[in-house]
C-alpha positions as CSV (number, residue, x, y, z in Angstrom):
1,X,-34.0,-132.8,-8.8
2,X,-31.5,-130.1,-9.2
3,X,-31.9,-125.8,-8.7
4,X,-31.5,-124.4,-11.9
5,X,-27.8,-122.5,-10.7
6,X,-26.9,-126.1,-9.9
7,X,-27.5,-127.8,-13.2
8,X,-26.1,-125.0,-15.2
9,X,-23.0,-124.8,-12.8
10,X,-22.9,-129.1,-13.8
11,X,-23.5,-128.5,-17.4
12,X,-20.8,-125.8,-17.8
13,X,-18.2,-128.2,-15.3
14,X,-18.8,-131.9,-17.0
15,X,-19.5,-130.2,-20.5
16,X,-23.4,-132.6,-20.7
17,X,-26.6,-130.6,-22.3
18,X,-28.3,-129.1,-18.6
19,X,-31.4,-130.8,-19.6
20,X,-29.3,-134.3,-19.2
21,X,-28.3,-133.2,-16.1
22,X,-32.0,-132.2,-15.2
23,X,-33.2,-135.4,-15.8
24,X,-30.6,-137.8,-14.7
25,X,-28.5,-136.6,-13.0
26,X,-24.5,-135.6,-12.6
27,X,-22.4,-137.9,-14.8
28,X,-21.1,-140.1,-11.4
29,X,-24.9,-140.5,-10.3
30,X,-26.6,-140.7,-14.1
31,X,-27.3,-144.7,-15.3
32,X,-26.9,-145.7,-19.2
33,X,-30.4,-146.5,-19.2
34,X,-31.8,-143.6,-18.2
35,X,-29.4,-141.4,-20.8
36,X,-30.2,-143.9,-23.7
37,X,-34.0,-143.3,-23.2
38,X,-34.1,-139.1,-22.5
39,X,-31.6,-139.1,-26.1
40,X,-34.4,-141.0,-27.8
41,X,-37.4,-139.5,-26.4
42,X,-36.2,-136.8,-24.9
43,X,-38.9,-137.2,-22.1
44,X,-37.4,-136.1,-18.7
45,X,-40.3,-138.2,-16.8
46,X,-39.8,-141.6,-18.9
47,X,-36.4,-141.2,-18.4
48,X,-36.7,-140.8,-14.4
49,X,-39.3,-143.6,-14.7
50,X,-36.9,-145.8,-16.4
51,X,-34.3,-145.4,-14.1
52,X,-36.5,-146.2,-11.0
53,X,-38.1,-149.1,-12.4
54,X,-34.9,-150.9,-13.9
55,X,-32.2,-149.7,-13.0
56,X,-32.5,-149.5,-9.0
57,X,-34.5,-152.8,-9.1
58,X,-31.5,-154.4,-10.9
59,X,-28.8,-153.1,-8.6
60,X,-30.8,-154.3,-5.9
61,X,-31.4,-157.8,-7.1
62,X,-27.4,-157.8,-8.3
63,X,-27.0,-156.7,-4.5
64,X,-29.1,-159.3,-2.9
65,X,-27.3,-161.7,-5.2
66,X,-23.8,-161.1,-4.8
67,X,-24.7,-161.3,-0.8
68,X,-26.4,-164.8,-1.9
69,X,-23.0,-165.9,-3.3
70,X,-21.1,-164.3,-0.6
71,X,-22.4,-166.3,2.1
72,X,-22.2,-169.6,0.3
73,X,-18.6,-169.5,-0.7
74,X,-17.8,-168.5,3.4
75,X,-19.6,-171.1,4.5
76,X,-17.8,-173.5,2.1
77,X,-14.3,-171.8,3.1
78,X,-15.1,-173.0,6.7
79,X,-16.9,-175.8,5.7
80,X,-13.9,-176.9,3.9
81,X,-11.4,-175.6,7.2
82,X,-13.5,-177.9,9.6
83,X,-13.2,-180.8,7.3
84,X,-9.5,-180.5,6.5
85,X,-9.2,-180.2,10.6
86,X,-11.0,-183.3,10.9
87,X,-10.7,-185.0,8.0
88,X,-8.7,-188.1,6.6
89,X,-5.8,-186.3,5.5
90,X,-5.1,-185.4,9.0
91,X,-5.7,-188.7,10.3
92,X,-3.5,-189.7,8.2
93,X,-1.0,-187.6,9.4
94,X,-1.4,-189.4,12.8
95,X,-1.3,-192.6,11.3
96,X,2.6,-193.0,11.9
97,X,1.6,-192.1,15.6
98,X,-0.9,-194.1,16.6
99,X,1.1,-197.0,15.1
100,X,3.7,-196.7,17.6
101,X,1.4,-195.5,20.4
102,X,0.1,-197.7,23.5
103,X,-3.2,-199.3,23.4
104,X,-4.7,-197.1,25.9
105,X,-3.5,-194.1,24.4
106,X,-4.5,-194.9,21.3
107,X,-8.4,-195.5,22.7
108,X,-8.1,-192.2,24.4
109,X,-7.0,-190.6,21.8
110,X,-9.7,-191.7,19.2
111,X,-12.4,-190.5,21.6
112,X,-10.4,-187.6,21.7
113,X,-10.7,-187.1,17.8
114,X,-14.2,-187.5,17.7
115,X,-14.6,-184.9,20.4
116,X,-12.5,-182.6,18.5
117,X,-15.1,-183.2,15.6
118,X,-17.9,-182.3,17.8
119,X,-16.7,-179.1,18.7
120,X,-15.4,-178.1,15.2
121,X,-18.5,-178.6,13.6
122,X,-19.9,-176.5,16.1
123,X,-17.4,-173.7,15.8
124,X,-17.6,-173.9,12.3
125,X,-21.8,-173.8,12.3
126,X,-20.9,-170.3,14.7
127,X,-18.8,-168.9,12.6
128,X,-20.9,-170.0,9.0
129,X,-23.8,-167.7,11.2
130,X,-21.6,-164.6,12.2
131,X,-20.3,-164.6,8.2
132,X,-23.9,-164.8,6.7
133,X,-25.2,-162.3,9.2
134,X,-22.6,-159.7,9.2
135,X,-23.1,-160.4,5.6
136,X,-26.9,-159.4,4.8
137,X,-26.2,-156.5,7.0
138,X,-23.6,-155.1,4.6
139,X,-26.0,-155.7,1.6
140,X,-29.3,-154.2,3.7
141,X,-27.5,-150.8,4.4
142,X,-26.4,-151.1,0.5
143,X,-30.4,-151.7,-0.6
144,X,-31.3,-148.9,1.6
145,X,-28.6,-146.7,0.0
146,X,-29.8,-147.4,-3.3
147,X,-33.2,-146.3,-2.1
148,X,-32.5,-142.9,-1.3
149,X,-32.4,-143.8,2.4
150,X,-29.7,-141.4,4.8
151,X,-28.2,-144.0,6.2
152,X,-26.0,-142.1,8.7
153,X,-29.1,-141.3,11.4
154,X,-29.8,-144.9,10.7
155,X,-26.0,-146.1,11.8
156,X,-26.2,-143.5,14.3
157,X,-29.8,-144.6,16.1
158,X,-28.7,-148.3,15.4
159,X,-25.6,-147.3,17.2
160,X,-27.3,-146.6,20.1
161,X,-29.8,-149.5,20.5
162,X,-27.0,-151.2,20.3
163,X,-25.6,-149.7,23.3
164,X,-28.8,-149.8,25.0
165,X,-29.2,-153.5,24.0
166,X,-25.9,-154.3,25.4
167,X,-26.5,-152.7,28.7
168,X,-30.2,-154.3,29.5
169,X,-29.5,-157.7,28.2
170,X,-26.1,-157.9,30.0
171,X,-26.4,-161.6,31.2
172,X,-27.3,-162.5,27.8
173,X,-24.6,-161.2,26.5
174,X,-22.3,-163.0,29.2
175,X,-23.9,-166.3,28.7
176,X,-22.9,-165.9,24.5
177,X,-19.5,-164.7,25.4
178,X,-18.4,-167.7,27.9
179,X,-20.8,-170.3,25.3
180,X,-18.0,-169.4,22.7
181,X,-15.3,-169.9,25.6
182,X,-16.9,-173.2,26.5
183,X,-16.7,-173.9,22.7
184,X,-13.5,-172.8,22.2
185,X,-11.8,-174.7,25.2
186,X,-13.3,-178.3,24.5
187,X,-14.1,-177.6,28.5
188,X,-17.3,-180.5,27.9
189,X,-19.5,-181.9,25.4
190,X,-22.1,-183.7,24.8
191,X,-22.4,-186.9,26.9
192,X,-20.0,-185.8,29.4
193,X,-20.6,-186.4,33.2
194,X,-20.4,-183.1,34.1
195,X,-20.7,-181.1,38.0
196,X,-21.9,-177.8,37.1
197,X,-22.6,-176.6,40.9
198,X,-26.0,-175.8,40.6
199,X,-26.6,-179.9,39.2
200,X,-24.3,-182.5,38.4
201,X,-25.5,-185.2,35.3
202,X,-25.1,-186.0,31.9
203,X,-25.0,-183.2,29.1
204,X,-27.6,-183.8,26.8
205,X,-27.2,-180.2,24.7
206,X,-24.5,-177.0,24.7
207,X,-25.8,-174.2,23.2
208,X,-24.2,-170.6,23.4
209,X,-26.4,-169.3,25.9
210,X,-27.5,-172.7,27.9
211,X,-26.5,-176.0,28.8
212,X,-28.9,-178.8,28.9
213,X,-28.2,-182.1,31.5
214,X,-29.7,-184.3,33.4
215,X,-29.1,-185.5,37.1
216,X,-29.3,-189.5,38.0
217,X,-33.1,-188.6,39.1
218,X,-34.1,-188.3,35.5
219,X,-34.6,-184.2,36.2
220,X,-33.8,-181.9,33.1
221,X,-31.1,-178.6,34.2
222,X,-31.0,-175.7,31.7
223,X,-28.2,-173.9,32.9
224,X,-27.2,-170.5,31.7
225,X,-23.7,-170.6,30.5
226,X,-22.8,-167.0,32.1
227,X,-23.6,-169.0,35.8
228,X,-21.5,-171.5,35.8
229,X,-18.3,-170.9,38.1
230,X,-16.7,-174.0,37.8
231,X,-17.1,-177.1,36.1
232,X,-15.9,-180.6,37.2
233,X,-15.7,-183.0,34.1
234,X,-15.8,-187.0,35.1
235,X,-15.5,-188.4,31.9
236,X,-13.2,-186.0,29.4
237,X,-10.5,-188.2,27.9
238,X,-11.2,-190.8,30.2
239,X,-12.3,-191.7,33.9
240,X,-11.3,-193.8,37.1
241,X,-13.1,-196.0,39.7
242,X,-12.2,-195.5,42.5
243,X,-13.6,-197.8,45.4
244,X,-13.0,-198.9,49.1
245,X,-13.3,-202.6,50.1
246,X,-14.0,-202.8,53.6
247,X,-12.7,-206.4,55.3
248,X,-12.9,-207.5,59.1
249,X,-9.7,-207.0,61.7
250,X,-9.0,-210.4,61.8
251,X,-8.3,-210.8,57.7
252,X,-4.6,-210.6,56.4
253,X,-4.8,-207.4,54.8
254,X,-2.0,-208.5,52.3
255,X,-3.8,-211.3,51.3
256,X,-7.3,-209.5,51.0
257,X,-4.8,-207.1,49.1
258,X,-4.0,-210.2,46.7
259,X,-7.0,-211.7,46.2
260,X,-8.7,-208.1,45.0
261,X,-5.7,-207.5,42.6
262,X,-6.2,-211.0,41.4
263,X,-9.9,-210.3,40.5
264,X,-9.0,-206.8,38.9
265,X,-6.7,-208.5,36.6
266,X,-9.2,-211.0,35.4
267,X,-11.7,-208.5,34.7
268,X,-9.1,-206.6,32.9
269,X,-8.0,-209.2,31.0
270,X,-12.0,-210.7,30.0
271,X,-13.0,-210.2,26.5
272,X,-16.2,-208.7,27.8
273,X,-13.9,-205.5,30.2
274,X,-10.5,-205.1,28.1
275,X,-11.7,-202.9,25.5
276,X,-13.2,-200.6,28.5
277,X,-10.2,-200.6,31.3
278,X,-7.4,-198.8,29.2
279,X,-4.6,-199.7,32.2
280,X,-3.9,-202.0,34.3
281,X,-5.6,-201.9,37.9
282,X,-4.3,-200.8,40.8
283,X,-4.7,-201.8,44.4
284,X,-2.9,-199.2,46.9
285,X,-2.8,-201.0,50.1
286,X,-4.9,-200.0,53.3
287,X,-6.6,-196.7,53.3
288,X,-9.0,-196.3,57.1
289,X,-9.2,-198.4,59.9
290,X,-12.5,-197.9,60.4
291,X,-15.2,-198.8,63.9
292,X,-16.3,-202.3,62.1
293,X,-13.1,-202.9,59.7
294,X,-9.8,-202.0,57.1
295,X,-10.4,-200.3,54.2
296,X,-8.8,-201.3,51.1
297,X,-8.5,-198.9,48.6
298,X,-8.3,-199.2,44.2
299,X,-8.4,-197.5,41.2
300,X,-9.4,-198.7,37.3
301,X,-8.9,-196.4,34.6
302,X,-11.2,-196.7,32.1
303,X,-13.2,-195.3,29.2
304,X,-15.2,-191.7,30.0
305,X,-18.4,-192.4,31.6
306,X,-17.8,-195.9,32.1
307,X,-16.5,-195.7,35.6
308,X,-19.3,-196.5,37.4
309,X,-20.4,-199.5,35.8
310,X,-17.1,-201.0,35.7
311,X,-17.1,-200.0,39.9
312,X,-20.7,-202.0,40.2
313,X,-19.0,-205.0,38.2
314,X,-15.9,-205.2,40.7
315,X,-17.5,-204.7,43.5
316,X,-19.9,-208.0,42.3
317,X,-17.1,-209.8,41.5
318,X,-14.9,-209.1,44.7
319,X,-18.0,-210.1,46.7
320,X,-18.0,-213.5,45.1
321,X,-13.9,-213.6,45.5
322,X,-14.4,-213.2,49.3
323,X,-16.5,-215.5,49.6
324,X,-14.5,-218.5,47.8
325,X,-11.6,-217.6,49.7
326,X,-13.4,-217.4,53.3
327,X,-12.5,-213.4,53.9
328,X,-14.8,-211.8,55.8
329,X,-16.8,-208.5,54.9
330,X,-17.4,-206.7,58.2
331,X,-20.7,-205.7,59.3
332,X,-21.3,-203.3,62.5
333,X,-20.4,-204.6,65.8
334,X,-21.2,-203.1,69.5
335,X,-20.6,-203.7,72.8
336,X,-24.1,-203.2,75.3
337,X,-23.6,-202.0,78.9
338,X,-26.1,-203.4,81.0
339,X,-26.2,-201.7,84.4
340,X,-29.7,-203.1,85.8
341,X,-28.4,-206.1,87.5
342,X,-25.9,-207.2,89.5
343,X,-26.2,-204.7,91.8
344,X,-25.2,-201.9,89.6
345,X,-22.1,-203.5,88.2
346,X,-21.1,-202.8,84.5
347,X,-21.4,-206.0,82.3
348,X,-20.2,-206.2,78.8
349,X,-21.9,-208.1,76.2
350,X,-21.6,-208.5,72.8
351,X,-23.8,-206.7,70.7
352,X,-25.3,-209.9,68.8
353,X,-25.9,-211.9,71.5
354,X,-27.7,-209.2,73.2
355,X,-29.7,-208.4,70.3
356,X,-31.0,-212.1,70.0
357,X,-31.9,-211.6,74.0
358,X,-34.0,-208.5,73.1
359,X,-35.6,-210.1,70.3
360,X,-36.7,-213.0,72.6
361,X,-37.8,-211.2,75.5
């Protein structure tokens, strides 16, 4: 193990018998089991034996252990964070809020909470894998040590594949970085109505390198996370349909105007639609005059993602208002020239009556 210059130089410093030294070691490297059985057999090779077979094993296994423990107390120190971030005690906390708070804002703000569960357990599930594995690299390099291994060529080469790594898997590396962001941000989740650019749909997964949706033709996107420039969210917090009701020139406009508000406010107010429209509707006047009629324009806030059935469900029931109260939806109108008769003069007719002409000649 050692020259013999070396072990006498040893000897003569740490005051040991050289033939100690020779068989285990200087006193800083030397284990008690390996002194214990060269004093009573004074067998330099049973000694080394002993030493490799017990006492590196043990340190090894006391290694691999201690990294066991490590990583479950972490993950129960951010299992523990995520709860108390989520939990009742800070529910409770918002108790005396939500007790004062508006109806609406108290529906927005539940969905809200169980968003801001979604995206703390995932945070905390990150964060549980960046412990563990920066974890059970600390206790490899400490299993190689106690093998013998030079562990500075392996830093060094690991080092560099590293560098290499990061360099030929760039867009990889981008799509984890702005998945954390993503995270981090709350900017969607799961279930959201989401316009990624490339496809617009429902998220179905959010991973840190991809996000999973699909579009209203049943089609599945996987999106890399590190492509996505912008992102238009339609149903975070909550949402808002928005529709045009088109009625003929010849209606009152403020009495179309009354009768929509009317029907908004009964839907509203329905056992089946006041849990899902959080405010009151809103009809803002005319918005186009149009080639066939006026466009009357209004808004519904609502629940996330519940926008566009609430929008089919008005638009039924103004249909059937119109019709009670004898207002006219407008359908397209045009005046035909027909200059083959009467010696080349223009005559106007109106575009229904001239179809029903066509249609019977």
């Amino acid at each position: 193990m050692f020259t013999a210059p070396v072990i006498a130089m040893l000897a003569q410093a740490g005051g040991r018998p050289a033939d100690e030294i020779a068989a285990c070691g200087p006193a800083e490297e030397a284990s008690s089991v390996c002194l214990a059985i060269y004093r009573a057999t004074h067998n330099e090779l049973l000694a080394g034996v002993a030493d490799t077979v017990i006492v590196k094993p043990a340190k090894i296994l006391l290694i691999l252990l201690l990294a066991f423990v490590a990583t479950r107390l972490i993950g129960r120190v951010i299992g523990r964070f995520v709860q108390g971030m989520t939990g009742e005690k800070v529910q409770h906390r918002l108790g005396s809020f939500r007790q004062h708070a508006p109806v609406a804002l108290l529906k927005s703000d539940q969905i809200e909470s169980a968003r801001a569960a979604q995206r703390a357990q995932t945070i905390g599930a990150l964060l549980r894998s960046i412990a563990s594995f920066a974890v059970w690299v600390v206790a490899a390099l400490m299993v190689m040590g106690e093998l013998g291994l030079n562990l500075g060529p392996l830093i060094a080469g690991a080092g560099i594949v590293g560098v290499a790594f990061g360099f030929g898997a760039q867009n990889l590396v981008r799509d984890f970085i702005t998945g954390i962001f993503m995270l981090v941000e709350d900017q969607y989740g799961v279930g959201d109505i989401i316009d990624a650019g490339p496809a617009s749909g429902t998220v179905e997964a959010v991973s840190l390198r991809t996000t999973r949706l699909r579009d209203d033709d049943g089609i599945v996107w996987h999106i890399p996370n590190g492509t996505i420039q912008r992102i238009g969210n339609k149903s975070q917090k909550w949402s808002r349909a928005l529709l045009d009701v088109d009625v003929a020139y010849d209606t009152d406009v403020d009495f179309a105007g009354e009768v929509v508000k009317r029907t908004l406010d009964d839907i509203a107010k329905s056992e089946e639609w006041s849990d899902v429209i959080l405010e009151e509707p809103e009809v803002l006047g005319a918005e186009d005059l149009g080639p066939d009629g006026i466009s009357i324009r209004l808004v519904v806030k609502t629940l996330p993602s519940a926008q566009f059935k609430v929008a089919r469900h008005v638009s039924a029931r103004i249909k059937a208002a119109f019709e009670e109260e004898g207002i006219e939806i407008p359908f397209p109108q045009r005046d035909v020239w027909d200059r083959s008769g009467d010696g080349g003069k223009a005559a106007s007719t109106d575009g229904v009556e001239k179809a029903e002409k066509k249609a019977e000649g």
